[in-house]
N, C-alpha and C positions, 0 to 999 in steps of 0.2 A: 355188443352191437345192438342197434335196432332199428325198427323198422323205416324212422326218419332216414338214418344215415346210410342205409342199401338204398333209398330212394334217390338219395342226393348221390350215391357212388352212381347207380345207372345214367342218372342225369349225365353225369360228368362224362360217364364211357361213350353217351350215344353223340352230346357234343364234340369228340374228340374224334370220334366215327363218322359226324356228319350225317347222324341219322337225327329221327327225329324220337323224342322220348316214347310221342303217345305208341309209335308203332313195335314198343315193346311191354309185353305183357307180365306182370312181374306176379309168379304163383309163390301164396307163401307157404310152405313145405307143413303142415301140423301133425304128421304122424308119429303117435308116439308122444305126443305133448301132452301134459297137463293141462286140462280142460282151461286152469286159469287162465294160463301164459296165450293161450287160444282166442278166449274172449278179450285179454289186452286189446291185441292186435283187432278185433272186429269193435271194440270201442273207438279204436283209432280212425276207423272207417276204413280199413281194408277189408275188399269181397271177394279176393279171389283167392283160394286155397287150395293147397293139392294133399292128395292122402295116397299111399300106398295101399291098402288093403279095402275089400268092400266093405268086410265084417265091420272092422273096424270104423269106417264112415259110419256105416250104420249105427253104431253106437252113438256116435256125437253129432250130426251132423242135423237130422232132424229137427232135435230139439234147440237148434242154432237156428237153424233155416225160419223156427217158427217164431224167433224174435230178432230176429235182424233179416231185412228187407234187401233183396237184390244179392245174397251167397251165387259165387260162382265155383261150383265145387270141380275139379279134376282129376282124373286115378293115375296116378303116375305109374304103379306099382305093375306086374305080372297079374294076368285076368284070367282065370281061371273060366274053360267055357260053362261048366256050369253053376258061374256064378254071373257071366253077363246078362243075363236079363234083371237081376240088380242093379248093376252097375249102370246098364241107359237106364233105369227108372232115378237113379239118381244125380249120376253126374254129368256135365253139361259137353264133357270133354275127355276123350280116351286118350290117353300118351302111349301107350303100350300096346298098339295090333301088330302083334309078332310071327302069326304064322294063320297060312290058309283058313286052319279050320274055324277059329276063331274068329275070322273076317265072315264066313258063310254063316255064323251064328248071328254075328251084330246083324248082318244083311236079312236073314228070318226075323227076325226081332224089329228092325224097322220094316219090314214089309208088313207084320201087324200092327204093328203100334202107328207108322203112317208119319215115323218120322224117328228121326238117330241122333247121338250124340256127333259132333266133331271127330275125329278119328287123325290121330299123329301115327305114322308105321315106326314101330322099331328096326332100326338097320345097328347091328353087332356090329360097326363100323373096326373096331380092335380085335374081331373075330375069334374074342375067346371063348370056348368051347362049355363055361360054365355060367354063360350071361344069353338071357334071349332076344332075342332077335334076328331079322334074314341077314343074311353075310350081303357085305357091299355089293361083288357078283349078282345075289340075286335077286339085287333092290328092284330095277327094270321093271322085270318079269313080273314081280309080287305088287307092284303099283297099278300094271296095269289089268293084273286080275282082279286086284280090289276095286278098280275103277269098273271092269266089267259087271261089279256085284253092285252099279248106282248106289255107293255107299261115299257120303263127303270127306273125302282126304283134306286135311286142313296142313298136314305137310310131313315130315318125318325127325324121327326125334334119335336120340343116341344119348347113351353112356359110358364115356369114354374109360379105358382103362387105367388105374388108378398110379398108374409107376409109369405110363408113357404122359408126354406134352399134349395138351388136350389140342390146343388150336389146330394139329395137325389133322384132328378126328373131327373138329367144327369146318375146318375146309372142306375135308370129302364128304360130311353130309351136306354140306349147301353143294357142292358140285353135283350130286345123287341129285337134290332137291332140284335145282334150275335146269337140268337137262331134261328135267318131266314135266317141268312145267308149274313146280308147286313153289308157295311163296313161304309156309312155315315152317321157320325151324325151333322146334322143339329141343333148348341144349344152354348148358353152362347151370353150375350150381354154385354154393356159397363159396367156394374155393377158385374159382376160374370165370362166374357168369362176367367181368367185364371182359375178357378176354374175347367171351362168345358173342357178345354183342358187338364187336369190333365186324366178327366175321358173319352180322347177319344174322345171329340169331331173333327171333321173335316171341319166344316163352320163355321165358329161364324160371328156374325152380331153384328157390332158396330159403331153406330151413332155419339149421342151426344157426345162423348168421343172424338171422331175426329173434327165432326165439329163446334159444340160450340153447348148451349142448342136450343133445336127447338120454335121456337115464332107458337106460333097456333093462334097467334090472326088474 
């Protein structure tokens, strides 16, 4: 696959949806990539990437930012609090605010800094006991605490469980989503993103699809 032909698959799903393309933001996944397979894609003239870890961005990302104009970089990954004050210094876009203490941390952090990154909530939508995020239950409650912390919700995100039907976990996060009021959904990856675009998603995060399967070794 690459990165033309996920562009023309979203095209296709937003047409079929009746949405419009621009209002889906396609992150391309590089964690874990080979530095080349990385610059391809930023030759190609893609700016928007997601990473999993800080450490990790920190390694690559820099030295990207300082030769290609306009990186929009995003942490998809689990954010360790004390590694958030990294993390807003570098990325533009948090997918992963999963619990209280960590929203109090971003909210200190832009109360000095005098401004924050975008902020998606994780909602454990499949509520399994080994994945983070607030349970669907205590989506509500945790939304409008972090709205109390004047901190910008840009919408809430989810990963669904990997042996259930995703659509069913992309419905009840837009349902979470619209009853509070928020427009983004953060959801769908190289396996299901047209599915999620059908039901409204607005981020989708797609890796291997693009850049070939990841080596972990």
């Amino acid at each position: 696959m690459s990165l033309t032909e996920i562009k023309t698959r979203v095209a296709k799903a937003c047409k079929s949806a009746g949405r419009n393309v621009e209002d889906v933001t396609l992150i391309a996944v590089s964690k874990v990539q080979p530095l080349e397979r990385v610059e391809a894609v930023l030759e190609e003239g893609h700016r928007i990437f997601g990473e999993n870890r800080v450490q990790e961005a920190q390694g690559k990302w820099p030295d990207f930012m300082a030769r290609y104009s306009g990186v929009d970089l995003h942490l998809l990954g689990p954010l360790q609090t004390n590694k958030a004050k990294q993390a807003v210094e570098l990325f533009s876009t948090i997918h992963s605010v999963d619990r209280p203490k960590l929203a109090r941390k971003l909210a200190d952090l832009a109360q000095d800094r005098g401004s924050s990154p975008d902020l998606f909530l994780q909602i454990n939508t499949g509520e399994e006991p080994q994945k983070a995020g607030v349970l669907p239950s205590e989506a509500d409650d945790f939304v409008a605490e972090v709205r109390a912390l004047d901190l910008p919700i840009k919408g809430l995100m989810c990963i669904p469980p990997v042996d259930e039907e995703p659509s069913l976990h992309f419905a009840l996060l837009a349902k979470i989503a619209a009853r509070n009021g928020l427009t983004g959904l953060s959801m769908g990856m190289s396996g299901d993103f047209e599915r999620a675009i059908v039901l409204g998603a607005t981020h989708i995060r797609v890796g291997s699809a693009i850049f070939g399967a990841r080596d972990y070794g």
